[in-house]
N, C-alpha and C positions, 0 to 999 in steps of 0.2 A: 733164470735163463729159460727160454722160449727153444724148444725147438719147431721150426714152422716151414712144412711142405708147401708148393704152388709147384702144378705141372700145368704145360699144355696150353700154353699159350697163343701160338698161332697166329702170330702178329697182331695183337687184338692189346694195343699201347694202351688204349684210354681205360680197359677195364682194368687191366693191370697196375695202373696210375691210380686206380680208386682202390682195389684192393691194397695196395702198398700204405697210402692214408688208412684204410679201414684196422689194418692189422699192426700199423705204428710201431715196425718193429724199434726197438733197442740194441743198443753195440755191445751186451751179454748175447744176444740170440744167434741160432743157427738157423741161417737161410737155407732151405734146399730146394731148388729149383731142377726138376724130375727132367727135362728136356721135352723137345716141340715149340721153341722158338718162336719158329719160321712160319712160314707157306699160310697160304688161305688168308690170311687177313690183311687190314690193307697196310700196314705199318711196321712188316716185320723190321726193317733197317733201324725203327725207333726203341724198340724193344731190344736190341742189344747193343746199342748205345745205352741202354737205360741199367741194363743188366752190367754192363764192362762199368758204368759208372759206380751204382751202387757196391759195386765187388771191393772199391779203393775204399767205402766206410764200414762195409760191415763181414760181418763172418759167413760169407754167402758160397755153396758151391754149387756147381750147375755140372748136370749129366748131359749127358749124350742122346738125343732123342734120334727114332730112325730119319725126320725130317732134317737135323743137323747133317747127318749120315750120308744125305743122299745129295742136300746143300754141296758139301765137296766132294762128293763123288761128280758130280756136277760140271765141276771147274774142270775136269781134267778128263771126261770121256761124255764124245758127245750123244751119244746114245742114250748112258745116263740124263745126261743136258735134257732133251727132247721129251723122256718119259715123265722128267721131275716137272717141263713146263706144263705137261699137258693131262697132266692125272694126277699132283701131288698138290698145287695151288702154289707152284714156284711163278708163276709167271706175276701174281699176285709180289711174291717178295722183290722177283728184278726191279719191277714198277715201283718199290718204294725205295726203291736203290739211288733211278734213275734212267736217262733215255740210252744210256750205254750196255747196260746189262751185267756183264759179268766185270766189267772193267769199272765201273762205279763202287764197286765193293772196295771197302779200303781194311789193308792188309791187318789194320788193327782187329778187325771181325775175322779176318781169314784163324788170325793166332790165338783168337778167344775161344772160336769151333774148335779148333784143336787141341786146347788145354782142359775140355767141357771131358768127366770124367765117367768111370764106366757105372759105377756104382757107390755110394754112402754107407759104412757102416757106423753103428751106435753101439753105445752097449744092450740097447734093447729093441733096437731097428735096422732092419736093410731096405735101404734106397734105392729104388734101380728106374727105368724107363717103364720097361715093359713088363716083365718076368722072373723065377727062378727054378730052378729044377729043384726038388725037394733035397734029393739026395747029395746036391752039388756042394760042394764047399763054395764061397761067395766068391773064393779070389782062382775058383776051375770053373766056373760058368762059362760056356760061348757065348765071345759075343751075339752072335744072332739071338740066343735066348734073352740074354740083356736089354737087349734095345728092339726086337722085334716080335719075337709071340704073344698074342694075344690071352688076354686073361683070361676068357673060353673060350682054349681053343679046341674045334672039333670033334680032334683026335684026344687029347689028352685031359681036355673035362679044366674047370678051373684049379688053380695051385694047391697044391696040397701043403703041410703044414711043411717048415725048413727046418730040416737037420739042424742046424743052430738052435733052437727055437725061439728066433726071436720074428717079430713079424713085420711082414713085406709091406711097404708104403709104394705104389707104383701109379704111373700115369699111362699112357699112350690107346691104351682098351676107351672107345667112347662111349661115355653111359648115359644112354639115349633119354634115360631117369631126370639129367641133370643133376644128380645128387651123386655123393662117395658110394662108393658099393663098399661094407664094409661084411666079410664073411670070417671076422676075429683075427687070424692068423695073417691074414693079407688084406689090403686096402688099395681099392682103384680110386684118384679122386680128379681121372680125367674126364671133365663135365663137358667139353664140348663148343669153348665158345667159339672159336672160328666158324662153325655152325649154327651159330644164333643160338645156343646153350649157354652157361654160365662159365665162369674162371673162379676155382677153387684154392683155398687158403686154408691151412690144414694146422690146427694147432695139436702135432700130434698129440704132448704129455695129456692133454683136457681130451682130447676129440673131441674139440670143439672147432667147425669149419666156418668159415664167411666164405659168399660166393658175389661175384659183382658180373653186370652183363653189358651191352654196347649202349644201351639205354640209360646208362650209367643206375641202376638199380644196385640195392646192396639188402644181401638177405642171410641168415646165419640159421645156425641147427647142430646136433650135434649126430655124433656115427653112433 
């Protein structure tokens, strides 16, 4: 059994569609899919069609990313609406919706978002979006920490090691590298494709990652 991370997706279907060939998963493996869906690329509506599909064959779970986050906060406050079309690259996902907008979205994605979970534990891994506070227990973290700090951030420097100790797999920080940022205890391996970066495929037990891009390229390495 495989366990195998991909965050950060970004409506970027086709590289997705080649990473999923490249890493061939099996129906032992555990899929974790870090959250960021949505927004900035041109195909988010096919990406969770693809995601709700694969979820019926194999052992897949998918987190919460801030972009899900703001997806339905979305639906229901128009303030949200306006700043997700105009700074987050939501106008990108309505577009692959269709010419209605929020009314094209069929209720089967509504119920997929909402099922998309806060965080993954293993016995030797925690899963999350974003972040964890060291001293936190995994199931006392806010969510804001979960799904929204950045992995340097500012004020509080990159994560320190988890009172668990086991180590953090997370996505949503872009690393401008195009590669995992790997500092032992935590791993970033949001690459950035919605941005003409790559889409990362994380075999955790190996550390060993495959990365695919719009260009349909495919290239590997290890953390």
């Amino acid at each position: 059994m495989r366990t195998l991370a991909i965050s950060d997706i970004h409506g970027c279907l086709d590289p997705l569609l080649t990473l999923w060939k490249t890493l061939d998963p099996q129906p032992e493996d555990h899929i974790i899919f870090l959250g960021d869906y949505v927004d900035r690329g041109p195909d988010s509506k096919g990406v969770i069609d693809f995601l709700i599909e694969q979820s019926q064959k194999f052992r897949i779970d998918c987190l919460c990313g801030n972009h899900e986050e703001k997806f339905v906060l979305s639906r229901i406050d128009k303030t949200d609406h306006a700043h997700w079309v105009d700074v987050w690259g939501g106008q990108e996902t309505l577009d692959s919706y269709g010419p209605n907008g929020m009314d094209d979205v069929p209720e089967e994605h509504w119920q997929f978002l909402l099922r998309n979970k806060p965080y993954v534990e293993t016995d030797t891994h925690i899963f999350v979006h974003a972040y964890l506070e060291a001293e936190v227990p995994v199931n006392e973290q806010l969510p804001y920490t979960l799904v929204h700090q950045k992995f340097n951030h500012p004020f509080y420097g990159p994560p320190r090691p988890h009172c668990s100790g086991k180590v953090m797999i997370c996505g949503h920080t872009a690393q401008k590298s195009h590669v995992p940022l790997n500092i032992g205890h935590a791993v970033c391996i949001d690459t950035d494709p919605g941005r003409g970066g790559w889409l990362t495929g994380l075999h955790v037990e190996a550390g060993h990652y495959f990365q695919t891009n719009v260009d349909g390229e495919v290239r590997e390495g290890d953390l």
